[in-house]
N, C-alpha and C positions, 0 to 999 in steps of 0.2 A: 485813540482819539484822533479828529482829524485839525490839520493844522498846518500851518506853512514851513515847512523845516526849514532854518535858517541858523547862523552860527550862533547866536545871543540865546536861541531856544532847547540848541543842543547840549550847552554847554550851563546850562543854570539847572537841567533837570536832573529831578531827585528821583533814585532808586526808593524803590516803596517793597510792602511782602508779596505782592506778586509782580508777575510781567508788565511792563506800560508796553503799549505799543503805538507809534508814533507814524498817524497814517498822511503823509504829502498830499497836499491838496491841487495844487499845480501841475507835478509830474505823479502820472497814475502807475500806481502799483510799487514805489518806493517807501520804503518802510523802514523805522526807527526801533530797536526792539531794546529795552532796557531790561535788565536780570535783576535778582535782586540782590544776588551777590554787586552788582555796581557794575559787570559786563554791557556795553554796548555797542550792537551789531548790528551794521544797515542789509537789510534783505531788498529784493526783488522780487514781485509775485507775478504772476503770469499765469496764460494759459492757452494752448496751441490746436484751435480750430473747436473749442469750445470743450476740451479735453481736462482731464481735470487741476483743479488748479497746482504750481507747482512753487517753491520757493528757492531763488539762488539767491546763496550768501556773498554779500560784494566785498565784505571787511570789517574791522574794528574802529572804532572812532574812539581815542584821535586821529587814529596812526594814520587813517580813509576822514579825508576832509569832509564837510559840506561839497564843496563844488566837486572834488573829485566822485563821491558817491552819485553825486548828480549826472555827473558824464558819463559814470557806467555805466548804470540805469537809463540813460538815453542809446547807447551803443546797444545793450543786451535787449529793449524795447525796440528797435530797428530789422534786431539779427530775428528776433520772435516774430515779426512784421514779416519776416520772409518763410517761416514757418523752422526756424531753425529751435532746437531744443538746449537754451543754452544751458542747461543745468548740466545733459549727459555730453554736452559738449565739454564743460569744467570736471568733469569727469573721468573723460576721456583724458583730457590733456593731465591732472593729476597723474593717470594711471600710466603716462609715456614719461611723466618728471619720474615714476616711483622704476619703471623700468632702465631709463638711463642710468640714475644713481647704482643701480645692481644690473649692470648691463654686461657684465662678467661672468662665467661661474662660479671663478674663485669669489667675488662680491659679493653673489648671489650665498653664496654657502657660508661667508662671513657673518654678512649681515642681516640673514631673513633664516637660514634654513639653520643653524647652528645655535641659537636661542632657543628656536621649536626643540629643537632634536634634544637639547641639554633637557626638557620638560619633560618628553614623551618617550625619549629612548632609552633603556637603560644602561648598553652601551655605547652610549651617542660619542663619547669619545676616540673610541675603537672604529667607530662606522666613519667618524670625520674622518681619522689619521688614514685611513685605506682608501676612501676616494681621494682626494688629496696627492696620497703616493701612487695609486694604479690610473689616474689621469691627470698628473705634474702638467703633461705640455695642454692640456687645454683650458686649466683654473684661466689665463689671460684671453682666451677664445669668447666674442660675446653668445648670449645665450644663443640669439637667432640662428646661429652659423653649426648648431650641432643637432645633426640631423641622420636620416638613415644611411646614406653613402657614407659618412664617418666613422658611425658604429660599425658598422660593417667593414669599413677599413679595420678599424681595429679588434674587432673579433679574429679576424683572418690572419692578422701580424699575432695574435697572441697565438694563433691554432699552428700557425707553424713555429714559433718557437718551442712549444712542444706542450704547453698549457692545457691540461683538462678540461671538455666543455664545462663541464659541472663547475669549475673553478670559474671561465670566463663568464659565465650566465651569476654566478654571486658577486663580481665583480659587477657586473652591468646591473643587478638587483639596485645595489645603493646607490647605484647613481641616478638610475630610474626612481625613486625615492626623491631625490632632490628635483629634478626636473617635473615631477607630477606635485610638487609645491609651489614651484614655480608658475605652474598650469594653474591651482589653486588659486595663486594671488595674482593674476592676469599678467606675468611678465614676460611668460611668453602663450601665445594664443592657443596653440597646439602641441600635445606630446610627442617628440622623436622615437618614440617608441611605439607608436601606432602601427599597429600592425607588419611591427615587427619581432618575429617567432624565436623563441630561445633555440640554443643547438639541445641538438637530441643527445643525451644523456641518461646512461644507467640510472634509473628512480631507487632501484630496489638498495644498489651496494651488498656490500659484504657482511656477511653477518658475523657483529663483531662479538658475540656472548664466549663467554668463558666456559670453557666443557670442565671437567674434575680434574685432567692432567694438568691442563691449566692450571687450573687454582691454586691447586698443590703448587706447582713450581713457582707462581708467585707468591705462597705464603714461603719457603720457604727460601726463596732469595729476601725477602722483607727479613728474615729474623737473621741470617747471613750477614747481613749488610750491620746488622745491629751487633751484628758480634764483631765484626770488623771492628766497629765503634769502640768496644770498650774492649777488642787487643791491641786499636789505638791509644787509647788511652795507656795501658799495662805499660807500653810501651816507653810512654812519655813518663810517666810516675818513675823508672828504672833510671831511663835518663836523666832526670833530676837528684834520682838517691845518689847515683855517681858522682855527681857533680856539686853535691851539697845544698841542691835549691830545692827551693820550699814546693813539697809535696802536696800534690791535688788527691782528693777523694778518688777512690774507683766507682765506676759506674754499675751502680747493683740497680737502678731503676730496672722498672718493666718494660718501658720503651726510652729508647735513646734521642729520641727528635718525634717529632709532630706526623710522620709520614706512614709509619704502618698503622696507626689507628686510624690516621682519616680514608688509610686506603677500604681497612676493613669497615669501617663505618658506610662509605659507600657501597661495599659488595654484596653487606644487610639491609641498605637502605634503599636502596636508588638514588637515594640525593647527588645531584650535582655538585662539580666542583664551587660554584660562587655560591648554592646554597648553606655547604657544611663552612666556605670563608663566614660566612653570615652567621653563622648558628651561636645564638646566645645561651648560656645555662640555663635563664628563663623558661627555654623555649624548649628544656628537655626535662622530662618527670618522669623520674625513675623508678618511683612507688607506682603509677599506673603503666609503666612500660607504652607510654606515647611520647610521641618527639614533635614539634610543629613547626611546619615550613610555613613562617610569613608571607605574607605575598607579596607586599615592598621587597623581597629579596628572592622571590622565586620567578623564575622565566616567564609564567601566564598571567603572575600577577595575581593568582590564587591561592588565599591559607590554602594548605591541608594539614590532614594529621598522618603521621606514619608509625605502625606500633614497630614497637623494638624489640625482636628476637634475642635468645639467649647471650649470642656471643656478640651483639651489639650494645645488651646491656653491661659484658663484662667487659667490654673496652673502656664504656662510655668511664664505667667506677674506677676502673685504674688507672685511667688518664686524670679522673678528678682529683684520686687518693696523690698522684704525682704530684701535679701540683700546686698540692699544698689550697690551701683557703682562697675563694673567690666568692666574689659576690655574681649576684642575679642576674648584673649588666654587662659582665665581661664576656669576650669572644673563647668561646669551648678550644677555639683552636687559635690562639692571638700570636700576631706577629711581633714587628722591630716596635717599641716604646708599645704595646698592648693593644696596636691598635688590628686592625681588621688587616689577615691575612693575604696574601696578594695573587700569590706563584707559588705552587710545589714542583714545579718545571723540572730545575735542575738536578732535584731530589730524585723523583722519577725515574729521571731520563740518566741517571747515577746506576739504576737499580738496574737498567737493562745493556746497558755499556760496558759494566761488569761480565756479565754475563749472558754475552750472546745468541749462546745456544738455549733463550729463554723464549720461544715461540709463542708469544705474547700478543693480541690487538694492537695496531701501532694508534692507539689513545691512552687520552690521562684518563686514572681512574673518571668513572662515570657510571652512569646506573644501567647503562646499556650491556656491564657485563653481567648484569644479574642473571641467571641460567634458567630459575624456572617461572621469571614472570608472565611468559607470553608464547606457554606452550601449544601448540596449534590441538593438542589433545585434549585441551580443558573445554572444557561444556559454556555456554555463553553466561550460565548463572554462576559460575565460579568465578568467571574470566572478569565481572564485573568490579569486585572488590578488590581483588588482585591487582590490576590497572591501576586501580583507585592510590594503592600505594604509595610506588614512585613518581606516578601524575605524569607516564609518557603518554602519549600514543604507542597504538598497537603493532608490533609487527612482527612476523614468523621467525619463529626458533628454527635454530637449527635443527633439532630432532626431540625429540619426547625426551630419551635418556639425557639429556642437558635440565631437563627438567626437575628434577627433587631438588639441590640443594640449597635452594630461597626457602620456597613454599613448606619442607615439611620443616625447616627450626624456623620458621617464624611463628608470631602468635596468634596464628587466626583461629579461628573457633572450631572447636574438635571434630564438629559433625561435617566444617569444610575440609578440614586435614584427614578425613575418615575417606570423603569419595575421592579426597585426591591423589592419595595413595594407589590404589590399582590400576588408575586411568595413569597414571605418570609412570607407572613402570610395567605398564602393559607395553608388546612388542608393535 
């Protein structure tokens, strides 16, 4: 409606079910917008060389008086008079207050990129903690000031302290991450990383599969190590008979700790270390010999399913028959107070410190050592299901003979285990 806006008119009127809008009769294009929530906000409409029309918002009433809303509206009707766009001007200037406040990287990674990342990353914790520590001196550096001459500085200081490209280029990865967010929400104009090229680095790496000498030596430091355990134990029980204190049980379980079954569980499975931390009993059925990767817990964010071969279904039973009763919802493999497993680190890295002369991958278990999932000998219609499995990508075996010991005790279907036999131990 149009009317003369005035303080006795602003201030008596009633929110109604839809919008009033309260058009100045005197000054053109000032506008009174009531909500029906009871919001009231003076706009400015406009329009620059006959373009189309556009609305800046001047403020809230009370807080923006009569006369103050008035002065605006004549100021922003003058700067339009000159052909200026005050809206992407209010804009702009927001978008330099939203930059100042995060005018840091450390700031910037505080308060904008650290939110996002806790949503969308699954190790967003992991990824803060490592930019943070592999760029300590520039978190106080403002954003503008980090540029190619810098990166470059510090690529060159890490290349001669003896640092791997491969290493420096995943260090520069995350950071490159935060800065193309930064690019995202206009804080800074341009990416530092514009055309600028990673170092050249081996793609391919080592291939880190498990041949059968392998294996072997690490099944058998796994059950070594277990025996250790309970002539630990023998031990302490003797020393106690001597001394008259109260005697512990011996250790007849099948496994003494959590770490040979999740190793072998991965060497049938592929599964990753965070997916078997994640593995609920739910999520494994032992009557259909399938196992299912979540996707809230798997790297791509993809269920799958993965069947379960002989000597993974006999882990899976005697780990259960161990211990003892659980329900549906518990961790297959639980940690301190039951909760979700964290680190087998020290455990591991136990089993190869012992025994050095154990020529082993230097990784934690992982599905990389599976031997015959991604033999270069298998046919492309075999290779498909296969893959399917452990849910890697694809990449060369070491040689064909690496190849049987997944493929023929798993449970794939007989007429695939039929062609896959002479192609796997052909020369």
């Amino acid at each position: 409606m149009l009317a003369k806006i005035s303080k006795p008119l602003v201030a008596n009127i009633q929110a109604a079910s839809r919008d009033i809008i309260v058009v100045a009769t005197i000054l053109s294009g000032l506008e009174l917008r009531v909500r029906p929530s009871g919001s009231t906000t003076w706009v400015f409409r406009y329009r620059i060389d006959g373009g189309h029309q556009q609305r800046l918002r001047l403020g809230r009433f009370p807080g923006l008086s009569v006369a103050q809303a008035s002065e605006l509206a004549l100021l922003a009707a003058a700067d339009v008079s000159k052909g200026i766009d005050v809206r992407e001007r209010q804009k702009e200037a927001r978008a330099a207050a939203a930059r100042e406040r995060v005018s840091t990287v450390g700031k910037f990674i505080e308060e904008q990129y650290q939110p996002w990342a806790k949503t969308h990353l699954h190790t967003w914790e992991f990824q803060i903690r490592h930019i943070k520590t592999d760029f300590a001196t520039w978190l106080e550096k403002p954003m503008t000031s980090i540029d190619e001459p810098l990166i470059e500085k510090w690529r060159a200081e890490r290349k001669d302290a003896g640092i791997q490209p491969v290493t420096i280029n995943r260090k520069l990865q995350r950071l490159h991450a935060v800065l193309a967010k930064a690019v995202d929400r206009k804080i800074i104009l341009r990416h530092p990383f514009a055309g600028l090229k990673p170092l050249k680095c081996d793609r391919t790496g080592r291939i880190r599969f498990l041949n059968e000498e392998q294996e072997n030596q690490l099944r058998r430091s796994l059950i070594a190590r277990e025996q250790e355990h309970r002539a630990e134990r023998d031990r302490y029980i003797e020393h106690c008979r001597v001394r008259g204190m109260r005697l512990l049980a011996t250790r007849k379980e099948e496994y003494t700790d959590h770490l040979r079954p999740i190793v072998l569980l991965a060497f049938n499975t592929g599964l990753r270390r965070g997916e078997i931390f994640h593995l609920k009993w739910k999520d494994v059925n032992l009557k259909t010999k399938w196992l299912t990767v979540v996707g809230t817990t798997s790297k791509n964010r993809q269920t799958r399913q993965v069947p379960l071969n002989i000597e993974a279904i006999h882990v899976l039973e005697g780990w259960r028959r161990q211990v003892g009763k659980v329900t549906l919802a518990a961790y297959v493999f639980p940690g301190a107070g039951e909760k979700r497993l964290t680190a087998i680190t020290t455990a591991w890295r136990g089993v190869r410190d012992e025994r050095r002369q154990l020529e082993l991958p230097d990784v934690l278990p992982h599905g990389n050592w599976l031997p015959g999932c991604l033999s270069q000998n298998v046919t492309a219609l075999i290779l498909i299901p296969i893959l399917f499995i452990p849910g890697h990508k694809a990449r060369p075996a070491a040689s064909a003979a690496e190849a049987p010991s997944f493929l023929l005790r798993s449970p794939l279907p007989m007429s695939i285990r039929h062609k896959l036999r002479p192609r796997l131990h052909s020369p």
